[in-house]
PAZALO-653469 format. One record per residue: x, y, z of N, C-alpha, C in turn. Coordinates in steps of 0.1 Angstrom, whole numbers, padded with zeros to 4 digits, always signed. Example, Ala and Ser with C-alpha at 12.3 -4.5 7.8 and 13.67 -1.06 7.14 Angstrom:
<recs>
+0132-0057+0078+0123-0045+0078+0132-0033+0078 +0128-0022+0071+0137-0011+0071+0129+0000+0079 
</recs>
This chain:
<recs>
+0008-0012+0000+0000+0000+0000+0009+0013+0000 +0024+0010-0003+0026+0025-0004+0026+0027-0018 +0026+0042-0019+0023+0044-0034+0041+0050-0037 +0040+0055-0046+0049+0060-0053+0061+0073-0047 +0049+0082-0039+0058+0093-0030+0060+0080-0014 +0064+0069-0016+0067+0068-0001+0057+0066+0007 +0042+0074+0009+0034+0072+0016+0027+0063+0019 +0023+0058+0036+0021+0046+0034+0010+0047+0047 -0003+0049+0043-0017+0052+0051-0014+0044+0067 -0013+0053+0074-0017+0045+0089-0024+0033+0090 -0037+0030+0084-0043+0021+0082-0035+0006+0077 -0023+0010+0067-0021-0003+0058-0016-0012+0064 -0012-0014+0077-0007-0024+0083-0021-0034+0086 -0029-0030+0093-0042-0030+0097-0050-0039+0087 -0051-0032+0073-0057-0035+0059-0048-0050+0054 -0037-0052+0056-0029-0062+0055-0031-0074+0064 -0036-0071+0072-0034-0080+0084-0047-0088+0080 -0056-0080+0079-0075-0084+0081-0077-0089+0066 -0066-0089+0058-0067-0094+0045-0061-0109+0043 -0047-0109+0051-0038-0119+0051-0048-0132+0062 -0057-0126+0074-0061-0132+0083-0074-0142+0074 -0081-0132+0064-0091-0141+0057-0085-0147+0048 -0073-0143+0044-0068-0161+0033-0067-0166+0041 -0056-0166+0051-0052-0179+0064-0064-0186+0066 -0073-0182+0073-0090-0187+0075-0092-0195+0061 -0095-0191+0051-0101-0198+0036-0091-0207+0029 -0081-0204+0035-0068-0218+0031-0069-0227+0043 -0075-0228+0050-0072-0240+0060-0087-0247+0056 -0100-0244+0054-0114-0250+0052-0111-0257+0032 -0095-0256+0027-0096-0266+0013-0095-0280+0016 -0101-0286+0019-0099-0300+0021-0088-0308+0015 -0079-0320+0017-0076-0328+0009-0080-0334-0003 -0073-0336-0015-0079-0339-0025-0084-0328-0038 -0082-0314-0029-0089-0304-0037-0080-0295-0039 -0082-0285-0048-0068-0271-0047-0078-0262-0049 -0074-0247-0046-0078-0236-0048-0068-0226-0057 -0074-0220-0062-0065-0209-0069-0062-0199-0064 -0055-0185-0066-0049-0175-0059-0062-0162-0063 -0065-0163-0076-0076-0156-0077-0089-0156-0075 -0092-0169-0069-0101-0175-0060-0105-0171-0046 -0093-0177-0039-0090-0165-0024-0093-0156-0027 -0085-0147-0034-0088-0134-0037-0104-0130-0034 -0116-0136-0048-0123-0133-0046-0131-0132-0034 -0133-0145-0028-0138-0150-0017-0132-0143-0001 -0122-0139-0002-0117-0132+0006-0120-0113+0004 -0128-0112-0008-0135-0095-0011-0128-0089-0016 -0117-0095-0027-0107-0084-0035-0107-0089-0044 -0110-0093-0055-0113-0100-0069-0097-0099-0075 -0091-0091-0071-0082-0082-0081-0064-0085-0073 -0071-0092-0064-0056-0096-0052-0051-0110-0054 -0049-0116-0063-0045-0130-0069-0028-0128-0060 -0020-0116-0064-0006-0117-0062-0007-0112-0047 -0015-0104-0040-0015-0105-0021-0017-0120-0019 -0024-0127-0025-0030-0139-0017-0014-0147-0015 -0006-0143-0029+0007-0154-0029+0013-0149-0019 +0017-0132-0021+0022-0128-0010+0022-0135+0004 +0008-0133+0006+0006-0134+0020+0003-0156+0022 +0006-0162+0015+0011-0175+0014+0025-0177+0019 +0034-0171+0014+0047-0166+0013+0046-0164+0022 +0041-0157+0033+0047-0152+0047+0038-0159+0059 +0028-0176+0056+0024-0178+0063+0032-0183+0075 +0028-0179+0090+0033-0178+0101+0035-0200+0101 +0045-0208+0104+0043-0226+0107+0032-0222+0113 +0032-0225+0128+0028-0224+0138+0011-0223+0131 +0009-0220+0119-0010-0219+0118-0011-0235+0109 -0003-0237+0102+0001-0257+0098-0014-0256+0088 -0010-0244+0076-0023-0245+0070-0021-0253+0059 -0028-0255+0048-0024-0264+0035-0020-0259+0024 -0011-0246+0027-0006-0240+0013-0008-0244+0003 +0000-0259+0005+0002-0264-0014-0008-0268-0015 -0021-0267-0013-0034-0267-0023-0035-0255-0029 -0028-0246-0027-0032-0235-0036-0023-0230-0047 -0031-0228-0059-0020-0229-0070-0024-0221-0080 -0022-0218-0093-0023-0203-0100-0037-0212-0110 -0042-0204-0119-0052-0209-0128-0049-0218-0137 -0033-0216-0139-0031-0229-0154-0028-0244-0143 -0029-0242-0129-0021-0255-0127-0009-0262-0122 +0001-0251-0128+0015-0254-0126+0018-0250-0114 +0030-0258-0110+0031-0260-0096+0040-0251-0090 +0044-0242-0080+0050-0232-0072+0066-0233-0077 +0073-0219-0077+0088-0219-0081+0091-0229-0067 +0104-0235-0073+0110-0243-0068+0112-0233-0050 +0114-0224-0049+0114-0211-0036+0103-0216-0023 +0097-0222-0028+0080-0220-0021+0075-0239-0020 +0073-0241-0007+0067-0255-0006+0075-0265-0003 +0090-0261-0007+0102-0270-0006+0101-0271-0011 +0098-0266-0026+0101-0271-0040+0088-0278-0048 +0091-0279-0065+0082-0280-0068+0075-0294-0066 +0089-0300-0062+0086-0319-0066+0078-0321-0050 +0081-0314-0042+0074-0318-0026+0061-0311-0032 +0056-0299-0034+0045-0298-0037+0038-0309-0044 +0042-0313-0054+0037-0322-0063+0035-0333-0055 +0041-0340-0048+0045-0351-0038+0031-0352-0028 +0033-0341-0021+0024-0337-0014+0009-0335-0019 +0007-0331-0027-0008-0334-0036-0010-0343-0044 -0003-0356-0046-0002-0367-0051-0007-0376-0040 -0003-0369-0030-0009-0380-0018-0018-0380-0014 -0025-0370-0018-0042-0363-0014-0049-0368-0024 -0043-0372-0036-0050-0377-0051-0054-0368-0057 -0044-0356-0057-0055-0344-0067-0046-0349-0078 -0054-0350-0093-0050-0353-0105-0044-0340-0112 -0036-0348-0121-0024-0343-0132-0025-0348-0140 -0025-0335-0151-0028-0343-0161-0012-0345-0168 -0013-0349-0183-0002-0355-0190+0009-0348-0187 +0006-0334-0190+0019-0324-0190+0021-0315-0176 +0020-0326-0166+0026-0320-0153+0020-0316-0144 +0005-0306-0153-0002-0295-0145-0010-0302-0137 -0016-0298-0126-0025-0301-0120-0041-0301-0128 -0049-0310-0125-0058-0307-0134-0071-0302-0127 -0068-0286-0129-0077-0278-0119-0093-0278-0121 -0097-0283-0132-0110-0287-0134-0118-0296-0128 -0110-0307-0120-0116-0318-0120-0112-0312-0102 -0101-0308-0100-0099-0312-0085-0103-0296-0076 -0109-0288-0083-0112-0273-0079-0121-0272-0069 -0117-0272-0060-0124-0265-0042-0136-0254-0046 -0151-0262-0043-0160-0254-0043-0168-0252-0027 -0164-0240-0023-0169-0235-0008-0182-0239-0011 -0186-0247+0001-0199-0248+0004-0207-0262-0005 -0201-0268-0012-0205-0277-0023-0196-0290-0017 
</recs>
């Protein structure tokens, strides 16, 4: 939230926190078996338009909340830079054990295994 002159609203710590708190919450209720996408959270969390906060604030989840990150993954599928998850092959590993499908070329196959709240 800062902009360009440096400024950086009293509020935006605040606005970060109550943002990052409702992915944490909506990434722990994806079940096994399932994945969610980043512009998904987004929505569902009240920012349609926050796909790269949700990674962000993935990226800075606290252990100690032991949520299911690696169900969450971008719209085509592909799986987290090697940076994030321990890597791509533990992500992969790790959602192979849950039985979320892949298809031929690697990707997760987000059609079939896509997290619908409430369904």
């Amino acid at each position: 939230m800062t902009g360009r002159s440096g400024y950086r609203p009293a509020n935006a710590d605040a606005a970060y926190s109550a943002f990052y708190d409702r992915i944490y919450r909506l990434v722990a209720l994806v079940p096994a078996g399932k994945v969610a996408t980043y512009g998904q959270l987004a929505a569902l969390a009240g920012n349609p338009r926050a796909a790269r906060q949700v990674a962000r604030a993935l990226g800075r989840t606290p252990e100690y909340l032991d949520i299911p990150t690696h169900r969450i993954v971008n719209q085509a599928g592909t799986l987290a830079p090697d940076h994030v998850f321990g890597g791509r092959q533990r992500q992969r590993e790790r959602l192979l054990a849950e039985k979320v499908a892949f298809k031929a070329d690697g990707r997760i196959d987000v059609d079939a295994c896509l997290w619908h709240p409430g369904g």
